[in-house]
C-alpha positions in Angstrom: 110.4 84.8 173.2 106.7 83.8 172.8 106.0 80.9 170.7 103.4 83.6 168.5 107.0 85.6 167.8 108.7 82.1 166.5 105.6 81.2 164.0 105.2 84.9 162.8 109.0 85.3 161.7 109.3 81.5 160.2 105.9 82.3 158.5 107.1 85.6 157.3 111.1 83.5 156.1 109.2 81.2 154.1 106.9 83.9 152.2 110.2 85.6 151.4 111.6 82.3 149.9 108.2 81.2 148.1 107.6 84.8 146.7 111.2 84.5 145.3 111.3 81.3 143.9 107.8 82.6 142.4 109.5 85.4 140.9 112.7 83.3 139.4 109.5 80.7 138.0 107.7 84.0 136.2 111.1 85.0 134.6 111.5 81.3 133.4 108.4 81.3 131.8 108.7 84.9 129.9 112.2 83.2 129.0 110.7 80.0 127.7 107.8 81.9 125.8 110.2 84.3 124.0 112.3 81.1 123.0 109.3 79.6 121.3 108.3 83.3 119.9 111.5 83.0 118.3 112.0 79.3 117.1 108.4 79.4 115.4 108.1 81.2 112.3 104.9 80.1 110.8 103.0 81.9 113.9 104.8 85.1 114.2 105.8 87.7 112.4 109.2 88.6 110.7 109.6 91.8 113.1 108.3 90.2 116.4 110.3 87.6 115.6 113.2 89.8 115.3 112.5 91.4 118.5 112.8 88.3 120.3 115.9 87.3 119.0 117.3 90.9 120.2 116.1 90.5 123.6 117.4 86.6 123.5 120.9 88.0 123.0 121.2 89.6 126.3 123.0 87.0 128.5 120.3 86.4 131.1 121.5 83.4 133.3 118.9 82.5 135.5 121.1 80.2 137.0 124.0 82.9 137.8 121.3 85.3 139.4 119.7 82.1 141.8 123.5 81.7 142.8 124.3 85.3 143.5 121.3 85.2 145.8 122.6 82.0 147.6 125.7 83.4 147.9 124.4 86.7 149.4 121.9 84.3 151.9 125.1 82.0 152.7 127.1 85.2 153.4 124.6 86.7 155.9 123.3 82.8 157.3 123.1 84.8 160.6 120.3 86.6 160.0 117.9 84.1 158.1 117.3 82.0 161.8 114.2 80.3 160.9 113.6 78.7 164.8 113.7 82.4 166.0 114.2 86.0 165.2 113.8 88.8 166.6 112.1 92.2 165.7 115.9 93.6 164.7 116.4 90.6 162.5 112.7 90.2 161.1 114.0 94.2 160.0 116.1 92.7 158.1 114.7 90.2 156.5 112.7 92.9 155.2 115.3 94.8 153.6 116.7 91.2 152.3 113.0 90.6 150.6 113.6 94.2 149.0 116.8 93.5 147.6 115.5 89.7 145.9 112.5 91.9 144.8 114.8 94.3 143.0 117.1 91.4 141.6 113.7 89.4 139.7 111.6 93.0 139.4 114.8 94.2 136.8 114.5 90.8 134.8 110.9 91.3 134.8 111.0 95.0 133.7 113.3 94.2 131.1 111.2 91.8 129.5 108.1 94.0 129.9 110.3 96.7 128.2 111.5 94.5 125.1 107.6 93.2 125.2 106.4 96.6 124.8 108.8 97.6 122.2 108.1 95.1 120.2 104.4 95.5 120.3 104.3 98.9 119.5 106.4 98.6 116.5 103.9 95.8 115.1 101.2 98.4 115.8 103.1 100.8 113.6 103.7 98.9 110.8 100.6 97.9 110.3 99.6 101.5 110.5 101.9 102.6 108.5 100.9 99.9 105.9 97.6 100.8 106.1 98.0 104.6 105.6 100.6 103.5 102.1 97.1 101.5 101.1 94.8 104.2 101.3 97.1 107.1 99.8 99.2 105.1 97.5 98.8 104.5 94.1 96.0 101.8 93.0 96.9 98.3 92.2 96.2 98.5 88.9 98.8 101.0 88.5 102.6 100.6 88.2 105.0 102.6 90.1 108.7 102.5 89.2 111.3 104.9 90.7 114.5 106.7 88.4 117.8 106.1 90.0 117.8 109.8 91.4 114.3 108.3 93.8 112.0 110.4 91.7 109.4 108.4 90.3 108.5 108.2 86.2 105.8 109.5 84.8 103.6 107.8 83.0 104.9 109.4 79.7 108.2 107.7 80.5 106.9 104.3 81.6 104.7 104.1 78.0 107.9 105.4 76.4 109.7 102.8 77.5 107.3 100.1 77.5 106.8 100.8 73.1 110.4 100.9 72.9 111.2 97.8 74.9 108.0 95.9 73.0 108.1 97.1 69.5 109.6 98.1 66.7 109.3 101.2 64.4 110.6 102.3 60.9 110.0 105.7 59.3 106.2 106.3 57.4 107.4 108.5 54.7 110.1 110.4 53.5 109.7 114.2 54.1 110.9 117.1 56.5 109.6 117.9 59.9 107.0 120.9 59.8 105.8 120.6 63.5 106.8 118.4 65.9 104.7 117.4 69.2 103.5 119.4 72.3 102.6 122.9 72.4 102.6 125.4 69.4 100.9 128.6 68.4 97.2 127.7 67.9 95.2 129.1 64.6 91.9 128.3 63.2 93.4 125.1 61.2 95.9 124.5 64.0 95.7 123.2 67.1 97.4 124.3 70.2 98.2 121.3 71.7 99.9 119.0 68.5 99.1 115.5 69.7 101.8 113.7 67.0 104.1 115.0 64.1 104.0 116.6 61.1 105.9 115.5 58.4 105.8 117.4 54.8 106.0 115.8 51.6 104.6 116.0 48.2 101.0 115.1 47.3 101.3 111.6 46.5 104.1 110.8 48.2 104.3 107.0 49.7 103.3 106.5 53.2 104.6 102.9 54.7 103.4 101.2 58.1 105.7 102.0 60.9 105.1 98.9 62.6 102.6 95.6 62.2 99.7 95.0 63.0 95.4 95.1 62.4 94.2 98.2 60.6 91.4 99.2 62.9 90.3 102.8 61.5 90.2 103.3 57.6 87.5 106.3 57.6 87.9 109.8 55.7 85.8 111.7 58.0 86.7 114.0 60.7 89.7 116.6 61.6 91.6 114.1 60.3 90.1 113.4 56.4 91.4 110.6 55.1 93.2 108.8 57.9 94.1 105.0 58.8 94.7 103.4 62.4 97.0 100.7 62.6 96.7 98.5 66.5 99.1 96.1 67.8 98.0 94.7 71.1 97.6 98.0 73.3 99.6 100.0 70.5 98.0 102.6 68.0 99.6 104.3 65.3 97.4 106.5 63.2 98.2 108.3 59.7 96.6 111.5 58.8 95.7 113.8 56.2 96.3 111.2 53.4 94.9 111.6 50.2 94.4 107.6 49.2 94.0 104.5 51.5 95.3 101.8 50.4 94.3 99.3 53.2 90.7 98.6 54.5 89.4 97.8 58.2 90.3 94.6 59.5 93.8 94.1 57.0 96.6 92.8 59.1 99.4 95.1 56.9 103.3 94.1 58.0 105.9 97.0 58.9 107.1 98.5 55.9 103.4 97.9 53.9 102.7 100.5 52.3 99.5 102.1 53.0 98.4 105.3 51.8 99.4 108.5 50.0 100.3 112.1 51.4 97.7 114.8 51.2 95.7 117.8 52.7 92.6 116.0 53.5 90.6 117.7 56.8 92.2 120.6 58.7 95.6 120.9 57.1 97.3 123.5 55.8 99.2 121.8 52.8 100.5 118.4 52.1 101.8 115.7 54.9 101.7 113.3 57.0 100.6 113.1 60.9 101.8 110.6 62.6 100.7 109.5 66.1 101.8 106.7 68.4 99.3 105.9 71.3 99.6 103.0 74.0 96.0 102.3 75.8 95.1 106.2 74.0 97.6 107.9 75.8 99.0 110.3 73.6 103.2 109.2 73.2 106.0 112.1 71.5 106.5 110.2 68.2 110.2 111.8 68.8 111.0 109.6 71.7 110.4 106.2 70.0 112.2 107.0 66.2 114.2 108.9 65.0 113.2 111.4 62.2 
């Protein structure tokens, strides 16, 4: 054997070891960096961290797979002859590099695989986050959900919010004559009733449902003689009336009372209309006392 064929197959014995021992050093390093990814909170996030810790609990053993190889070299000692080999043996050695290859290149593509997993669902997150920003509701807006996943309207959330933050008593004494929401529309009446009718005799007392500043005391308009009484983002306004007794600017207390029944502006008879409005959004005077 020529001393070219001796240099060529240790030269070739030695790459197979170094490219090995590279390969175990790589998989260390991914190891180490997935370790830190997942003892370092304050750099990472909550799902790459998570994604870590997944992939740490596979039992990779480093050490078991550099012993299964030893063991394997040990067992076939015969064919790793580093003072000589010939072209039969340097075969082999060929397939033996193959088979250390596959060993590290299934660590390798392992990790890749969690890597790549776990980027992808940051990516999607995000987009999905991003997508919820733009189509979602405003932040200045409020959204709760009802226990069946449908969400409230905002009818229900101002309903609830008067209810939870106020309190109301009844403004006069008197029957029902049209209550809120739709009704048949005439030249006095209007389709759409925005609060509700209460009929009583001319004269009759009407009483502040609930404190607050008298902000409207005016007898012109649709509603003649009518008085608005505002308690933070709360309105309640009393319609129709014919005497004020309360000015702009008088802070009345529930129970105060204020005014008389009439038919002043476009009524057909004697009573009261009543409204309750949070931030002017009309609220169904029906869902907050009972009448």
């Amino acid at each position: 054997m020529s001393t070219n064929n001796v240099n060529r197959a240790e030269k070739k014995k030695m790459s197979l070891f170094k490219k090995m021992m590279m390969q175990l050093a790589i998989c260390a390093v991914i190891y180490i960096i997935f370790y830190l990814i997942k003892n370092t909170n304050y750099i990472f996030s909550d799902d790459v961290i998570k994604k870590t810790k997944e992939f740490l609990s596979y039992d990779i053993n480093f050490g078991v797979i550099q012993e299964q190889i030893s063991l394997f070299i040990d067992s076939n000692k015969d064919k790793f002859n580093f003072w000589g080999a010939t072209d039969s043996e340097n075969q082999n050695d060929i397939v033996n590099e193959d088979m250390t290859n596959g060993v590290t290149s299934n660590v390798v593509n392992e990790v890749q695989a969690s890597e790549t997993n776990t980027v992808n669902n940051v990516h999607t997150n995000n987009i999905a986050n991003a997508v919820g920003g733009i189509g979602g509701a405003s932040n200045n807006e409020v959204i709760e959900t009802k226990t069946d996943g449908e969400e409230k309207s905002q009818a229900e959330l101002d309903i609830e919010y008067i209810k939870a933050n106020y309190s109301f008593k009844l403004p006069v004494t008197g029957t029902v004559t049209s209550r809120y929401g739709e009704r048949e529309e005439t030249e006095v009446v209007s389709a759409n009733h925005q609060g509700i009718d209460i009929g009583a005799n001319e004269g009759t007392a009407i009483y502040a449902a609930m404190e607050g500043t008298v902000t409207v005391a005016s007898e012109e308009g649709e509603y003649g003689k009518h008085i608005d009484i505002t308690n933070g983002d709360v309105l309640t306004r009393y319609a129709h009336c014919s005497k004020l007794l309360v000015k702009e600017g008088q802070y009345v207390k529930q129970g105060d009372k204020i005014a008389e029944v009439g038919s002043t502006g476009n009524s057909t008879g004697p009573h009261l209309h009543f409204e309750i409005r949070r931030d002017n959004r009309i609220v169904n005077p029906d869902e907050i006392i009972k009448f």
